[in-house]
C-alpha positions in Angstrom: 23.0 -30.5 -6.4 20.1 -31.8 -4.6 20.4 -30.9 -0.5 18.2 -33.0 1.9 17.0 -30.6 4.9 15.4 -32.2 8.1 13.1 -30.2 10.2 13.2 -29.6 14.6 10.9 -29.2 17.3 7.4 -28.0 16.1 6.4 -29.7 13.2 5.0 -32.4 15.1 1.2 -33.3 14.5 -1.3 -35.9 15.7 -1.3 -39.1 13.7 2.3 -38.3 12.6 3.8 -41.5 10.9 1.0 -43.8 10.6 0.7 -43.7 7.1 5.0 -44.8 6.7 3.8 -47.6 9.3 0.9 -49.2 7.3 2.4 -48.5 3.6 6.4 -49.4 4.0 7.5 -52.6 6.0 10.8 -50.7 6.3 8.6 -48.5 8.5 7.0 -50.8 10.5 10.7 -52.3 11.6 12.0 -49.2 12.5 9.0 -48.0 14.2 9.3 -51.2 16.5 13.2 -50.4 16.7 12.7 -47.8 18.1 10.4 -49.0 20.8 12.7 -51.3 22.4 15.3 -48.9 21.8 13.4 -45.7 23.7 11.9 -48.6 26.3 8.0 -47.1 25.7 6.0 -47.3 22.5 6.3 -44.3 20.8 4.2 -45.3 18.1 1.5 -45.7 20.3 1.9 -41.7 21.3 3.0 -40.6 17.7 -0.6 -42.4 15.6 -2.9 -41.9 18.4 -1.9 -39.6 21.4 -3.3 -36.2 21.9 -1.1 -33.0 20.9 -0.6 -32.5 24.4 1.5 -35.5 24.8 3.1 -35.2 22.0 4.6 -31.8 22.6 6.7 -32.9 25.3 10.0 -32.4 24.5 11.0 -36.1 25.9 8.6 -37.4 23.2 8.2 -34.4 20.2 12.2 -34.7 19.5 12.1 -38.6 19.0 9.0 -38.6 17.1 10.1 -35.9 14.6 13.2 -37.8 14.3 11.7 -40.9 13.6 9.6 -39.3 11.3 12.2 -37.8 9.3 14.8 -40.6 9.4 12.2 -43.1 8.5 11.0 -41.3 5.3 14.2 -40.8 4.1 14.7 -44.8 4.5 11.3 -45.2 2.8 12.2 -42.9 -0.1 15.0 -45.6 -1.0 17.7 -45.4 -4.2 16.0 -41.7 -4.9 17.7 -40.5 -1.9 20.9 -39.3 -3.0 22.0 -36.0 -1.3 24.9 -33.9 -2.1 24.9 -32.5 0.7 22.5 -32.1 4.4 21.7 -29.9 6.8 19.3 -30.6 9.6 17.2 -27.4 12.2 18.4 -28.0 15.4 17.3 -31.5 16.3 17.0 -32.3 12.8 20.5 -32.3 12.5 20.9 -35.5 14.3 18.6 -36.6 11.1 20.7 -35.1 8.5 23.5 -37.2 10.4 22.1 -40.8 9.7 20.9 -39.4 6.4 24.9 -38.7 5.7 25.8 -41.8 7.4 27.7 -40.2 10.3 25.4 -41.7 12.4 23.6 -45.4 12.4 19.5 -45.3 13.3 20.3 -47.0 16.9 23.0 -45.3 18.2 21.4 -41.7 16.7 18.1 -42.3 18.2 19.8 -43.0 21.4 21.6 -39.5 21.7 18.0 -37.8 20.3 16.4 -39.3 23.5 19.2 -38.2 25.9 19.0 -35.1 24.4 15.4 -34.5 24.8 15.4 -35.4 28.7 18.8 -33.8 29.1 17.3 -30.8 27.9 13.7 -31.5 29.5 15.9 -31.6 33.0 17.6 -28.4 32.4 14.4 -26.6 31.6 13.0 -27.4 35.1 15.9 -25.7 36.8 14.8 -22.2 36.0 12.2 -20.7 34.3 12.9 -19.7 31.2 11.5 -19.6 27.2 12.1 -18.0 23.8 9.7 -15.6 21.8 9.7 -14.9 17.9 10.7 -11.9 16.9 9.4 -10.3 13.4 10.9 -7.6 11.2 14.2 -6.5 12.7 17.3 -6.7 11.4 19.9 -9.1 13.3 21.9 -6.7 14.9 19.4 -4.2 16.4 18.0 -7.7 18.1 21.3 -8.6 19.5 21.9 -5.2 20.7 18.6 -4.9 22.2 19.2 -8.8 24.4 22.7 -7.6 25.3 21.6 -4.5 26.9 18.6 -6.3 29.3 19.8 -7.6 32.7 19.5 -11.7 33.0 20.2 -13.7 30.6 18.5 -13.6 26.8 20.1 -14.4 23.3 19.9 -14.6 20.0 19.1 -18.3 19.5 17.3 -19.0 15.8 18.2 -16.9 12.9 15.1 -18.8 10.8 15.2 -16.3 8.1 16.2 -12.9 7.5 13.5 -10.5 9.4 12.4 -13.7 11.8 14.8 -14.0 14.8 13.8 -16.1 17.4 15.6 -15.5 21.4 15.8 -17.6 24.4 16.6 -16.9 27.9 15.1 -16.4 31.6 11.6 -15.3 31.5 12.1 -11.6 33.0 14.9 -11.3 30.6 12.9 -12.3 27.4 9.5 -10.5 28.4 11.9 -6.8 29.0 13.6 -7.9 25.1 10.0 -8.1 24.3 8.8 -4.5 24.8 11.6 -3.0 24.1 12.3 -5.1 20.9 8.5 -3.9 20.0 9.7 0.2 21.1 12.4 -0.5 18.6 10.3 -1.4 15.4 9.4 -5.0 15.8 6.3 -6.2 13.9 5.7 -8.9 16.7 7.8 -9.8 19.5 5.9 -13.1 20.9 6.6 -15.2 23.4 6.1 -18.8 22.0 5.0 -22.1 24.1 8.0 -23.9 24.7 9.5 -25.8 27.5 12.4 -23.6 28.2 15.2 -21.4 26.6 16.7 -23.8 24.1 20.1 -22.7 22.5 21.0 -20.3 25.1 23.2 -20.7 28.2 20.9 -21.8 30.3 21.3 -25.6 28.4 25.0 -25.6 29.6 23.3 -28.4 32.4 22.5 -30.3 28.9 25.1 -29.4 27.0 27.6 -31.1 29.7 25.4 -34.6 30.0 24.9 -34.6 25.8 28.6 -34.3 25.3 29.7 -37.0 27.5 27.1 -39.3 25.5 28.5 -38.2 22.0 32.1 -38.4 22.5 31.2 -42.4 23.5 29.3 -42.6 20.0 30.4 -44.2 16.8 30.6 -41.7 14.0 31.4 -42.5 10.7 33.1 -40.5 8.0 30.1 -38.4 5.9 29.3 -39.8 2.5 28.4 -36.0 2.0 28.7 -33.0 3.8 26.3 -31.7 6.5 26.2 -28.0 7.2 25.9 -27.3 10.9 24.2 -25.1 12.9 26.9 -24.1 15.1 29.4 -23.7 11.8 27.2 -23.0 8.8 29.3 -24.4 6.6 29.9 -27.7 4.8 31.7 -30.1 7.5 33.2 -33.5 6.1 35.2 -35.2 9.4 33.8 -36.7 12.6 35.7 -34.8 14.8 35.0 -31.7 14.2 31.1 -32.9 13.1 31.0 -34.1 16.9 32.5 -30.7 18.1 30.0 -28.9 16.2 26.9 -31.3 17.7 28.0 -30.5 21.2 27.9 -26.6 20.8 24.8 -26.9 19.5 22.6 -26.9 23.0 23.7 -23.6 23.9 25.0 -21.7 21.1 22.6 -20.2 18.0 20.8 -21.9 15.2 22.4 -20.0 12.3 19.8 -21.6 9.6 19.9 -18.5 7.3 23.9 -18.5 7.0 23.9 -22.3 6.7 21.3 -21.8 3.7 23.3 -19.1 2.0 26.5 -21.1 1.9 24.6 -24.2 0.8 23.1 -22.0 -2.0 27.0 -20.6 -2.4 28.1 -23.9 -2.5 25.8 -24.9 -5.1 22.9 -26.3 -4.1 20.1 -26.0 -6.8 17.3 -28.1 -5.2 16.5 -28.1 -1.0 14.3 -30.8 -0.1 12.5 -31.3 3.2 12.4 -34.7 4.6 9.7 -34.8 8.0 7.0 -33.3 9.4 5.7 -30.3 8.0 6.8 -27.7 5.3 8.6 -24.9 7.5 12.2 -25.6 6.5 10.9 -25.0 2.5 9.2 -21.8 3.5 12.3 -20.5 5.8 14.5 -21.3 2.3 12.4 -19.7 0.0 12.4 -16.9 2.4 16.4 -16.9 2.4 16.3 -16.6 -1.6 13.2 -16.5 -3.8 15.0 -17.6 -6.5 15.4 -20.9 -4.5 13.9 -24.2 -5.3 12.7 -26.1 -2.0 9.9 -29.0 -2.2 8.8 -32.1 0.1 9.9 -35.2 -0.1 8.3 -37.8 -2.5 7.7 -41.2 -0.7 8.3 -43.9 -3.8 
């Protein structure tokens, strides 16, 4: 069974897209969509802006988007998922890949999102760090016992955890998450603390904009962050997509069950090659590969 994955924030790079934009007319439509849609030319920052620019959050989550979405348009009648799942912000991806979503209305919500969640990172300071060979448990157990706020907010793969929370909070998880047998406990360079409470401000202003969306019933299931498992209705898929903000991203459960479930090929639609290397991480035996453009 072939599962489509769709990657988050990160795996942008400079000159991302171009090459969809010249090759595929397909591209080039939705690549001017989505400049009317977002009201400033994206394309402009995405083929020739510096990384700099592109790493804001108000401008990395459409591009990756677009970048995903796009491809997977481009890719054509060899794009037949059984089933999708999507890291984080890819998930809204995986969602026009399943046809929950259409391109407009999705890329709408990906650009609420990303200032909704740009706004709530300038109330307080806060960030996430990686964390590196420790099991699950001993990392939650470590956050729950520092004063402030700090979660467990990525499980990428087993032995790479990744937390989020007020800066104090994550810096005292740090050292003592090192005292307890952590490879590397680093603090990474991100806007804020993503999928922890601190995104309730987010959360709140997202949800209101989903539950006035369209979604459609799933030609195939998407496993969801928040759920892990496969998730065929628009109800509870929109219930899902609004815990998202501030609860974890449980990418190494969702991969088992997809595996479980019967998934024999994982292939990465986007930017970038993380999500193939996080599977393969979840279960050598797995098969994970990029997506061919035709």
């Amino acid at each position: 069974m072939n599962a489509y994955i769709f990657p988050g924030q990160g795996a942008q790079f400079v000159g991302m897209g171009l090459e969809l934009y010249e090759k595929y007319p397909i591209a080039q439509q939705l690549f001017e969509q989505a400049n009317s849609i977002l009201g400033f030319s994206i394309t402009d920052v995405m083929f020739e802006g510096t990384a700099e620019t592109l790493k804001e959050t108000k401008v990395t989550q459409p591009a990756i988007f677009l970048h995903s979405v796009i491809m997977s348009k481009v890719m054509g009648e060899s794009f037949k998922p059984n089933m999708v799942a999507g890291h984080s912000l890819g998930e809204f991806s995986a969602l026009v890949a399943n046809g929950t979503l259409n391109f407009e209305d999705a890329l709408t919500l990906v650009s609420k999102r990303a200032l909704a969640m740009q706004k709530a990172c300038e109330l307080k300071p806060s960030t996430m760090a990686a964390v590196l060979a420790l099991a699950d448990d001993v990392v939650e157990n470590i956050c729950a016992q520092v004063p402030g706020i700090v979660v467990a907010a990525n499980y990428n793969c087993p032995g790479q955890l990744v937390i989020s929370g007020e800066v104090d909070a994550v810096n005292i998880a740090c050292e003592r998450l090192k005292e307890a047998g952590a490879r590397r406990a680093l603090v990474l360079p991100v806007g804020g603390a993503f999928h922890s409470p601190l995104m309730e401000p987010a959360r709140e202003e997202l949800a209101a904009a989903i539950e006035s969306t369209k979604f459609n019933t799933p030609v195939c299931p998407i496993y969801q962050n928040v759920s892990t498992t496969a998730v065929n209705t628009a109800d509870a898929i929109k219930k899902n997509l609004i815990s998202q903000l501030t609860a974890p991203v449980k990418w190494t459960q969702s991969v088992q069950n997809m595996i479980k479930d019967g998934a024999t090929l994982f292939t990465e639609v986007g930017p970038g090659k993380v999500l193939q290397g996080l599977v393969k991480k979840i279960d050598p035996n797995a098969n994970a590969v990029s997506a061919e453009l035709g």
